[in-house]
N, C-alpha and C positions, 0 to 999 in steps of 0.2 A: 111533313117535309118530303116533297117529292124529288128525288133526286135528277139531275137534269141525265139524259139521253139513258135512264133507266127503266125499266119498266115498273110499272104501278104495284105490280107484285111484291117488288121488294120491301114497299111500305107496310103490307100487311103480315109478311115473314120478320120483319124487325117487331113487328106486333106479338108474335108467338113465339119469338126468341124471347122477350122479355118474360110474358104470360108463364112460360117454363123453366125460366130462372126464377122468379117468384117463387114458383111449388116446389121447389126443391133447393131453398135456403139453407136450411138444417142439412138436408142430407150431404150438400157440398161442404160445409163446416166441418159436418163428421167426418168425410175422406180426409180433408187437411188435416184435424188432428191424428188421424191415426200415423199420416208421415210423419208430422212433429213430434208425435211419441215412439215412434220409432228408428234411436239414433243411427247418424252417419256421418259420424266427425272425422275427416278428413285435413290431417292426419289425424290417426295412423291409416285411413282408407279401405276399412273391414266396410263395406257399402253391399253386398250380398245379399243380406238379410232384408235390408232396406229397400231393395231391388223386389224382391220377393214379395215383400206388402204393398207396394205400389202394383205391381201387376196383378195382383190377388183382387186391387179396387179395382185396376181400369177394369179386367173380366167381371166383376160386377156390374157394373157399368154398360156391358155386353157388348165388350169391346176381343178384338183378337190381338194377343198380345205376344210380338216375336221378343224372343228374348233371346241376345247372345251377349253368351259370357266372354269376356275378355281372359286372354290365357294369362296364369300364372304369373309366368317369364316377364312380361308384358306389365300388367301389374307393376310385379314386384321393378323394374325400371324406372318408375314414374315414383316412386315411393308409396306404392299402397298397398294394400296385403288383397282385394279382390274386388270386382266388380261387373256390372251387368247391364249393358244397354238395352232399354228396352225401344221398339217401335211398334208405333199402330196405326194400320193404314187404312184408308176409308175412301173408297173412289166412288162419287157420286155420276162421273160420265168422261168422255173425253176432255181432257183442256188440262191446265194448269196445277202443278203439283205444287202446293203450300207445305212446307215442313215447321214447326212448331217446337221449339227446342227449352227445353229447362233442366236444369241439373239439381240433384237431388244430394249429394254431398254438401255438407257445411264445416264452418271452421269452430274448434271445441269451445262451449260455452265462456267459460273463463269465468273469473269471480266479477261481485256484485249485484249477482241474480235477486228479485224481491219473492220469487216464487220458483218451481219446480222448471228449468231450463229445458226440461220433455216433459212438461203437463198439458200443454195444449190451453193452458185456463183463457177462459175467456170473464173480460171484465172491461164493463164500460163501453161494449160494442168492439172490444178489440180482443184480438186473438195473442198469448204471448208466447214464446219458444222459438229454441234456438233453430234456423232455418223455414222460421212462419213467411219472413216476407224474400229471403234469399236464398234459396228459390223454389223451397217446397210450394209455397203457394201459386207457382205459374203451373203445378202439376195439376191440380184443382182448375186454375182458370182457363187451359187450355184442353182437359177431358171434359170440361160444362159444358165450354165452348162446343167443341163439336158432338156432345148429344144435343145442346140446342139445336143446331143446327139440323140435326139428323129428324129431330120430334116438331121442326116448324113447318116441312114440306115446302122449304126454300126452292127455287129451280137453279139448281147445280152444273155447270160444266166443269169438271176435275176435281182434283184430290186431295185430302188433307193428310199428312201424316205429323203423328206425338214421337219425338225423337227425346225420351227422357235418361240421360247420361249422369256419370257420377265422378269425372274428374276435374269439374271446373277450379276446382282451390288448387290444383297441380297442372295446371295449363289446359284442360281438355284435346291432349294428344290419343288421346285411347278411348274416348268416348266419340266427341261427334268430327272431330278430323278422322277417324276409325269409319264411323259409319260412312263418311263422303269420299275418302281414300278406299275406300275396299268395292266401295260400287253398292251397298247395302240399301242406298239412298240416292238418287236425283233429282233433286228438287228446282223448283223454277225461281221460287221465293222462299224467303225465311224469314219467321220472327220469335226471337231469342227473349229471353225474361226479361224485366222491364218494370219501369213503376206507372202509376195510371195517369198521373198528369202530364206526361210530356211522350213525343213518339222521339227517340234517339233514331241518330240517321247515322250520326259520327261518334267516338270514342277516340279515349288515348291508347298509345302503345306503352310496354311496357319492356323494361331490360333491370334484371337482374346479374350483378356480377359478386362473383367471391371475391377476396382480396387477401391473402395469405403472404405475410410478413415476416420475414425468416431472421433473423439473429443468432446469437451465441450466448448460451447462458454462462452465469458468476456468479460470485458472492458478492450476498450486498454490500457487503463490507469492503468489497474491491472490483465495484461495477467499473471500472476504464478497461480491465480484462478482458468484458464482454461485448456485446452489440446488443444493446437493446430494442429489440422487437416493438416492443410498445410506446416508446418515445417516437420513432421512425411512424408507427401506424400515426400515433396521434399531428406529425408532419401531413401526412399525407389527406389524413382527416380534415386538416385546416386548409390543405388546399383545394378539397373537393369542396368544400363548406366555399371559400373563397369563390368559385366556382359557379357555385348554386347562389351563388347572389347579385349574381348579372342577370340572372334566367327571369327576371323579370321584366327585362326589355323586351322579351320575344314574345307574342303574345299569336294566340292561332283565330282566323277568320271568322270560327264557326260557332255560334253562341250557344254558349252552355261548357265552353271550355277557354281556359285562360293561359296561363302559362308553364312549361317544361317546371318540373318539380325534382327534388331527389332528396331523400333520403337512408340516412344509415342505418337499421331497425333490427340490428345484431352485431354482437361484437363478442370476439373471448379469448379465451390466451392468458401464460404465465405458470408458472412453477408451482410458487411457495411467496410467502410473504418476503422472506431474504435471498432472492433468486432474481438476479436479472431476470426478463423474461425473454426466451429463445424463440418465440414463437404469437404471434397476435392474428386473428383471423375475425375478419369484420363483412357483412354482406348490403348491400346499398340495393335499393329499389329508386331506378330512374324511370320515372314519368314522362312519353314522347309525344306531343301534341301534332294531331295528321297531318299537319306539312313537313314533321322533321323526317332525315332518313338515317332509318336506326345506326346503318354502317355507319354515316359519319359521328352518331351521337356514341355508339363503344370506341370507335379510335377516338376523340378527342378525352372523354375520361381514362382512357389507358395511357395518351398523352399524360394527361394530367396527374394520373399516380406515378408512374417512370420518374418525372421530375422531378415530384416531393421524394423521391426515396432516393434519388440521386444524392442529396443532399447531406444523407447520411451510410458513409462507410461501411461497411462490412453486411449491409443490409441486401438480402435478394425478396423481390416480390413477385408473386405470382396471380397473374387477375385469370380467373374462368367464369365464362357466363357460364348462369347457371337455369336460367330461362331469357324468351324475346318472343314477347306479343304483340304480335303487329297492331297498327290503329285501324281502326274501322273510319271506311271509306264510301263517302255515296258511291254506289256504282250506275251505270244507264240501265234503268228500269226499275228505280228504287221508288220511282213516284205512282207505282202500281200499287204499294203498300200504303207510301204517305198519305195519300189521296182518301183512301177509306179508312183507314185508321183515326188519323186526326178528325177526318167528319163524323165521325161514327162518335168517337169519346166525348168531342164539343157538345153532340146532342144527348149522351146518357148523363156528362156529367154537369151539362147546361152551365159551362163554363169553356172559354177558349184555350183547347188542347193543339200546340203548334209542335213542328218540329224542332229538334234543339240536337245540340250534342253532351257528349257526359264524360266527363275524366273517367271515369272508371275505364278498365277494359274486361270484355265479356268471351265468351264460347261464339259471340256472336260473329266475330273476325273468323271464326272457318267457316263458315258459310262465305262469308264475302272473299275470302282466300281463293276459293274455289269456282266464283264468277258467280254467285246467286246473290242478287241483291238481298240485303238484310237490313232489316229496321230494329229497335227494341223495342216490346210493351209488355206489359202484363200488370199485374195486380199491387198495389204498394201506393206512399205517401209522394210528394212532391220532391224529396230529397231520399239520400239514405239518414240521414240524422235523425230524421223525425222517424225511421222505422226501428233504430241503434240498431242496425245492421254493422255486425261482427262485433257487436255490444254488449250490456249485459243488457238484458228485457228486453231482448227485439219482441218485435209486434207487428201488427197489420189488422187495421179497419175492415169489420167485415163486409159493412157496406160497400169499401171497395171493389175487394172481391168480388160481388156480384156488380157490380158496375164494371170495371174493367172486364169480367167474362163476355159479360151483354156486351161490350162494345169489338171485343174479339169476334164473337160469332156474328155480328151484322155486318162487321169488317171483311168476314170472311165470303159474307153473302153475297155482298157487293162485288169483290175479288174475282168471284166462281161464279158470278151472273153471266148465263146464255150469250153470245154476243161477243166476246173477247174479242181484242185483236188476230188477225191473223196471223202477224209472226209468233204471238206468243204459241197459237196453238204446234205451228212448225216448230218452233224451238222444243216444245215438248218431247214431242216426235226422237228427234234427235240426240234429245240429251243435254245435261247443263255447259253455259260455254265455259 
């Protein structure tokens, strides 16, 4: 497959990408498990440690690995007890700076496990452990990546950097909005963790709000005394519920994403069994499909709890966001990324890999926050279901794995081929817009 207005070179650098992901199958398996046996559950956000073994591999790897530690203070803000971004930068010549993002924090196993949730076991061709395929495994696909790269004798204009963070389960304020807020990093492009059948271009946003429901306690035996907190909550509950069931009329343009969502996925409050309850606190996770705009989707739920609690007396509520993650959005020059990504995957996995969008939302929205176009890819199944990501026995096809790397690093080739545009290389110059 010669690529059109490419040079012939690139056909025989995707030849020695592959050739070098081959010989070094095991060894890429063995860096993944040793992150999968090296926990970082997030909460409680002890990610340190974890930090530490991962740049112990990339420097084997004979990679130079900056590491900075996020302070304390800072941390403890965000709810975690420590952590450490690490980057690694590799400039092959002037041109365009690619940054490479996956986060290395996961969310704690939970029951159901059929095996050890930090064994790493492999069985069946597939890898199991908690953070195999979210997203320890893009640390793996995207350090193969760029040794491939480095051991094919590709012809390079620009740079790659591995921006491997540890806050993605608590928003990614301290890891890669840290690296791109502090100037640590400029990059031209981004592409964020991802699964291998599909390039995400778009994502949902996301809004979290508390809901804290005040009353007056009593005896049960003479609850009209009191204000019941929990009767008021469960009002309130019926009309967000009432709510969330129109949300199916609005449906968003970009496929792979469907309709605004909401759910309530905590609740708690109450005394004693013979005690009115004084107090009911419940926390909702709303799902924003990229045409909505957040501001209006919090005032119309804050609309919407005032109301229901209006309804009951002596009741005061109090809503605080408690996070707001914006959607990921095409931006202009997203199709630098599209372009060779999807052609690259189509041919390693000799199947049609298009672009799509994904409910989820990702780390990937601070890059696009910041004017860098951002796509998602990396290593993983067709959905998250088939990986039971944040499940019990998450997993991940090894075979993937080396095919999503292989399609990273000729993606990257293609990207960094001689020849660029000339604003891109200006924009470089100057900085991201």
């Amino acid at each position: 497959m010669l690529l059109k207005g490419k040079p012939r070179v690139l056909e025989t650098s995707f030849t020695a990408i592959g050739r070098y992901l081959d010989s070094c199958r095991r060894d890429q398996a063995a860096f993944l498990a040793e992150l999968v046996r090296t926990p970082s559950d997030n909460p409680p956000g002890d990610c340190v440690v974890h930090a530490a073994c991962a740049a112990a591999l990339l420097e084997g790897l004979g990679f130079a690995v900056e590491r900075h530690p996020v302070p304390e203070a800072d941390c403890r803000a965000h709810g975690m007890i420590g952590a450490t971004n690490l980057i690694v930068r590799r400039r092959f010549g002037a041109g365009p700076t690619v940054a490479l993002n996956a986060h290395g924090d996961v969310v704690a196993p939970g029951e159901g496990w059929t095996g050890n949730p930090y064994g790493a076991e492999v069985r069946d061709g597939m890898m199991y452990g908690r953070g195999v395929a979210v997203s320890k495994s893009d640390f793996a696909t995207y350090a193969y990546a760029l040794r491939a790269l480095e051991e094919s004798g590709a012809p390079l204009s620009g740079t790659v950097e591995l921006h491997f963070t540890y806050d993605e389960e608590v928003g990614g304020a301290i890891g890669p909005k840290r690296i791109l807020d502090s100037g640590l990093s400029k990059p031209d492009l981004a592409i964020s963790a991802g699964f291998s059948y599909a390039v995400v271009s778009a994502h949902n946003g996301c809004l979290h709000l508390e809901v804290e429901v005040g009353g007056r306690s009593a005896h049960a035996a003479q609850p009209a005394t009191g204000h019941d907190a929990l009767e008021a909550a469960t009002g309130i509950l019926s009309a967000l519920y009432a709510e969330r069931s129109g949300y199916g009329a609005t449906t968003s343009r970009i496929a792979g994403i469907a309709s605004p969502t909401l759910v309530v996925g905590l609740i708690e409050g109450g005394i004693n069994t013979n005690v009115v309850p004084d107090r009911t606190t419940f926390r909702l996770d709303r799902r924003l499909i990229p045409e909505e705009q957040p501001a209006e989707v919090e005032d119309r739920l804050r609309h919407v709890i005032a109301a229901a609690a209006a309804d009951h007396p002596g009741i005061k509520v109090e809503v605080r966001r408690i996070m707001l993650a914006e959607s990921l959005k095409p931006l202009p020059g997203v199709e630098r990324l599209l372009g060779p990504l999807t052609r690259q995957a189509s041919r390693v996995f000799g199947m049609p890999v298009e672009a799509t969008g994904s409910p989820l939302y990702t780390d990937g929205r601070h890059y696009a926050a910041a004017g860098v176009p951002t796509v998602l890819y990396g290593a993983g199944p067709r959905t998250i279901l088939e990986a039971n990501a944040h499940a019990a026995d998450e997993r991940l096809v090894l075979d993937d794995l080396r095919r999503a790397t292989e399609t990273v690093a000729a993606a990257l080739a293609e990207i960094l081929a001689p020849g660029e545009p000339d604003e891109l290389r200006r924009h470089n110059e100057t900085g991201p817009r």
